[in-house]
C-alpha positions as CSV (number, residue, x, y, z in Angstrom):
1,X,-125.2,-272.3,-26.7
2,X,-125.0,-274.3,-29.8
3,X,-125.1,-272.5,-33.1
4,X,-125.5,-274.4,-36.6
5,X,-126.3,-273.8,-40.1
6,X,-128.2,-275.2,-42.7
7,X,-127.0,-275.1,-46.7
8,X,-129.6,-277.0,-48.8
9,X,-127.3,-277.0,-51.8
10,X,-128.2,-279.0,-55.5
11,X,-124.7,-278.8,-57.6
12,X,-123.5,-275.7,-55.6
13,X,-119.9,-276.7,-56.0
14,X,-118.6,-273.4,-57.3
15,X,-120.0,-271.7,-54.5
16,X,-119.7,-273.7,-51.6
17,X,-115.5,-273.2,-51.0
18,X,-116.1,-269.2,-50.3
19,X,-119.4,-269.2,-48.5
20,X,-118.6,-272.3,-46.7
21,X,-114.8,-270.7,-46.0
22,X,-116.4,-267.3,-44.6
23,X,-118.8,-268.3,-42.6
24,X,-116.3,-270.7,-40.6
25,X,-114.1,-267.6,-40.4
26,X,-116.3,-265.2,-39.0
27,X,-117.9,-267.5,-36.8
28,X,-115.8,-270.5,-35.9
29,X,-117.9,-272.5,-33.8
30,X,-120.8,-272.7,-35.7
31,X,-121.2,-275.7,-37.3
32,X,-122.1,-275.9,-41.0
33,X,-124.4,-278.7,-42.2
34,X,-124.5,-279.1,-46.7
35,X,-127.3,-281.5,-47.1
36,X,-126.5,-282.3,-50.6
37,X,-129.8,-283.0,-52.7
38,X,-128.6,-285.2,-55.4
39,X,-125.8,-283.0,-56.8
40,X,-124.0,-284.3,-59.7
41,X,-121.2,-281.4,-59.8
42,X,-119.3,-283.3,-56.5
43,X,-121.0,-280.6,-54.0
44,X,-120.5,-283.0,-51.5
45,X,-116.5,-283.2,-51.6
46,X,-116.1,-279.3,-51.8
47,X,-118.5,-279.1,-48.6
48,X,-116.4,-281.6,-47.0
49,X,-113.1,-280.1,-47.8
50,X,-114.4,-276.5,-47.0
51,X,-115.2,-277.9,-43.0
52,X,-118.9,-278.6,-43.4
53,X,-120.9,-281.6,-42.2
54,X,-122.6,-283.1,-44.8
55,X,-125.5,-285.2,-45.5
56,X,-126.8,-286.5,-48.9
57,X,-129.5,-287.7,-50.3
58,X,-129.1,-290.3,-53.1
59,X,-131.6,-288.5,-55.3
60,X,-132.9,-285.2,-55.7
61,X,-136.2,-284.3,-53.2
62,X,-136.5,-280.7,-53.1
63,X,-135.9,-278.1,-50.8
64,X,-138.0,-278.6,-48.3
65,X,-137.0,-282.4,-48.3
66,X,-133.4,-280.9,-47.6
67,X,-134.6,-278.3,-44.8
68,X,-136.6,-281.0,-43.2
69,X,-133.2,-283.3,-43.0
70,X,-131.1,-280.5,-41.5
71,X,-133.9,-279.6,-39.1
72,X,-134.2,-283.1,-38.0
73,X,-129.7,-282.8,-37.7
74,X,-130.4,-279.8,-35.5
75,X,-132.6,-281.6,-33.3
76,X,-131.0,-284.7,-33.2
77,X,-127.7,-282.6,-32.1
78,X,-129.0,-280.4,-29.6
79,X,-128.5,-277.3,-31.2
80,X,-130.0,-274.0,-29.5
81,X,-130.0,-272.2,-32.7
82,X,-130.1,-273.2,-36.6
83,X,-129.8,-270.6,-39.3
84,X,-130.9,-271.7,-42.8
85,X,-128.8,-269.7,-46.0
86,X,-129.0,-270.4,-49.9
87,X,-126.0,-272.2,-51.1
88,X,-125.3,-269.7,-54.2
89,X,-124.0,-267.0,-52.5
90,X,-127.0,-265.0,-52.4
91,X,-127.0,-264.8,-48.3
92,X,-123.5,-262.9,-46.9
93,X,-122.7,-264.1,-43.6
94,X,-121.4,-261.2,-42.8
95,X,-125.5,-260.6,-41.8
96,X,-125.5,-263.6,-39.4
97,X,-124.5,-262.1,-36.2
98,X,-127.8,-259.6,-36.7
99,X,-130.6,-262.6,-36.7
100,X,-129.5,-263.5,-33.5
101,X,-129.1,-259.9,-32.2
102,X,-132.7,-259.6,-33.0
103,X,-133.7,-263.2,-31.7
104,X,-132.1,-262.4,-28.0
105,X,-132.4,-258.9,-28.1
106,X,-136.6,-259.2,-28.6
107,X,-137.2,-262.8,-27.4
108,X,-138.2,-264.3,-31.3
109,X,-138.4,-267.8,-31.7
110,X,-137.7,-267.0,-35.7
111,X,-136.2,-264.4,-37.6
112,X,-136.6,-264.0,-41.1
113,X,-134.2,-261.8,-43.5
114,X,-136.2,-258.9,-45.0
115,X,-135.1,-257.6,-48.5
116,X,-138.4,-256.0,-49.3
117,X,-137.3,-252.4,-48.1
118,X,-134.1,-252.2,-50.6
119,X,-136.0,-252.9,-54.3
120,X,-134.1,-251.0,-56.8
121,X,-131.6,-254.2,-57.9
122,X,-134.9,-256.9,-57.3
123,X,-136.4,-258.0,-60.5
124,X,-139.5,-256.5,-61.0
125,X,-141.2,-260.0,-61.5
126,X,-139.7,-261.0,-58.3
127,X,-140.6,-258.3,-56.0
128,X,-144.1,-258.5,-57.0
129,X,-144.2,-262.2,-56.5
130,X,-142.5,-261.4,-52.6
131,X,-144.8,-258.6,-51.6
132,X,-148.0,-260.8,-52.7
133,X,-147.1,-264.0,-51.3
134,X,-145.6,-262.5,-47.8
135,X,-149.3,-260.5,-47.9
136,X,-150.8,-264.4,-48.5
137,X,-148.4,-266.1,-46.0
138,X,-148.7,-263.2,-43.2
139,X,-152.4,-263.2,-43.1
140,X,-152.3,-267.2,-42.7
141,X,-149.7,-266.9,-40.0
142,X,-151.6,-263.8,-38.0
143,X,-148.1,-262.1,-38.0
144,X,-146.4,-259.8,-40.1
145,X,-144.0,-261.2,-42.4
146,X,-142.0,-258.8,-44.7
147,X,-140.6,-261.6,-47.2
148,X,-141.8,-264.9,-46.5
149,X,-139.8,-266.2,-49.2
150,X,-136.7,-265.5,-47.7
151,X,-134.4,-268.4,-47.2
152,X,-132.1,-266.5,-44.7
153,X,-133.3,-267.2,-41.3
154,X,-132.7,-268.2,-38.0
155,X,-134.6,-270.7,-35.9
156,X,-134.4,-271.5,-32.3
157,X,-134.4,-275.2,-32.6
158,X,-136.5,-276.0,-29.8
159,X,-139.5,-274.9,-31.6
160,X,-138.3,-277.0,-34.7
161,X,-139.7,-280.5,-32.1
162,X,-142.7,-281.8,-33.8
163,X,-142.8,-280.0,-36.9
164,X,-143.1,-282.3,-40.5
165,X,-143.1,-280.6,-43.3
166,X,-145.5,-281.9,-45.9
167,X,-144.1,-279.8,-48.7
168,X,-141.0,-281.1,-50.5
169,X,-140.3,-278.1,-52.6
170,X,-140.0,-274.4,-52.1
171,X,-143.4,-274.3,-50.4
172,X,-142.1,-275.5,-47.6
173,X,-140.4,-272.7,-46.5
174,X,-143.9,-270.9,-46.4
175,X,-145.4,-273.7,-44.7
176,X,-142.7,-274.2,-41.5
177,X,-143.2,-269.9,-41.0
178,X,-147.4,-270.8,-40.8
179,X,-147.6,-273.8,-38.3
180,X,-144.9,-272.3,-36.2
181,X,-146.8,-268.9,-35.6
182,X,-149.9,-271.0,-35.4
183,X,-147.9,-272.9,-32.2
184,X,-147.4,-269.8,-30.9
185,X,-143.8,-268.8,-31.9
186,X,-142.6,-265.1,-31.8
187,X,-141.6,-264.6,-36.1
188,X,-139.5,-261.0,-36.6
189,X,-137.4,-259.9,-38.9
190,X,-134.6,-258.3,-40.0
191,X,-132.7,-256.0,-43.1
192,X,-130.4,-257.8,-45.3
193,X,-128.7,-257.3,-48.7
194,X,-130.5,-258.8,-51.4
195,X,-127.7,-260.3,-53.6
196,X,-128.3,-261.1,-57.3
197,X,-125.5,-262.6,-59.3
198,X,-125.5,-264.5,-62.5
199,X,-127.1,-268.0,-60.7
200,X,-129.9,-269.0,-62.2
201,X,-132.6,-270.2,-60.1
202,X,-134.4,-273.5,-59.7
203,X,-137.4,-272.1,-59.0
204,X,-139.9,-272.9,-61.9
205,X,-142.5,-270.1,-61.9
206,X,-145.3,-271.9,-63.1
207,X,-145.2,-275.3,-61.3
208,X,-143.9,-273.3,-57.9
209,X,-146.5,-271.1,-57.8
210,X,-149.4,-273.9,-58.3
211,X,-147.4,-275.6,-55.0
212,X,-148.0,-272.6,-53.3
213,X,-151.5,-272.2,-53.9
214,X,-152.6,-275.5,-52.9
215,X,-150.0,-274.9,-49.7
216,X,-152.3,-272.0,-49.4
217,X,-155.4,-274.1,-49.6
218,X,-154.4,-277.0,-47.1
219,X,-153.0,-274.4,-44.5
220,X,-156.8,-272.3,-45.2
221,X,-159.0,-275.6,-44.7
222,X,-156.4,-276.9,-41.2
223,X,-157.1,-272.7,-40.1
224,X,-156.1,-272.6,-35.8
């Protein structure tokens, strides 16, 4: 069994040493893939030095640009399993061996981290945002989803074959959870920390939520 990791990261330099640094010390044959999305802060270099793979794209594309490249890594190197992580910290991999507890233990082709049942530190605006959209995302996926917008997950990469992602941004990460249940693929879940610290997110509330409404929209009209 061949275990890998994902880190979409745009100038995560300061972060990438220690999270980078503990996850190869807690699990030491995973391999780590940084797929560098037109960083300008030399994320690249402090990826490399930490022990990750790394693959960069000249110019910013997005994160789901970035998930669709190390997706396409995990297939191309015959990896059983994938997780996917935020690059800023937010995702302790001290929570990884759990994912795949879950993913042997009750046969799921996908498990998603679940913060939604630990709100007191989530911002308000945030949890809101989560509970709606995983209600949106859950009923277009015929499963139950706790936080569909949870980028800590783990993937068996055989179900990964055949999937393009038409979304570039954040979006995407709703749409890869939608055609995959819609293919059949078990989606669970699991409790994790939610971890807030003083990174400030690229996430632009008004032109991220029009992506996910017409993600909504296309995914309504292609239905079964």
């Amino acid at each position: 069994m061949i275990v890998g990791a994902i880190l979409p990261a745009l100038n995560a330099a300061p972060h990438l040493d220690a999270l980078v640094g503990e996850i190869k010390q807690r699990h030491p044959a995973l391999r780590v893939l940084v797929v560098d999305d037109g960083s300008s802060d030399g994320t690249a270099q402090v990826a490399r030095t930490a022990g990750a793979e790394v693959i960069g794209h000249p110019q910013n594309r997005g994160k789901g640009a970035a998930l669709q490249t190390g997706f396409d890594w995990a297939l191309a190197e015959r990896l059983t399993w994938v997780y996917t992580m935020d690059a800023d910290g937010q995702h302790l991999p001290s929570e990884m061996a759990r994912f795949l507890t879950a993913a042997e233990g009750e046969d799921f082709d996908v498990v998603v981290g679940n913060r939604m049942d630990a709100t007191a530190d989530m911002p308000w605006l945030r949890k809101a945002t989560n509970r709606f959209t995983s209600w949106v995302i859950s009923r277009l996926a015929g499963c139950h989803i706790p936080d569909s917008q949870n980028g800590f997950r783990l993937f068996r990469v055989a179900s990964l074959a055949g999937v393009t992602l038409t979304s570039q941004r954040y979006d995407a990460e709703s749409e890869i959870l939608v055609k995959l249940a819609r293919r059949g693929y078990r989606i669970g879940s699991v409790e994790i920390t939610a971890v807030y610290g003083e990174e400030k997110s690229s996430i632009n509330p008004i032109v991220d939520t029009g992506r996910f409404f017409r993600l909504v929209w296309r995914l309504w009209r292609m239905g079964d």
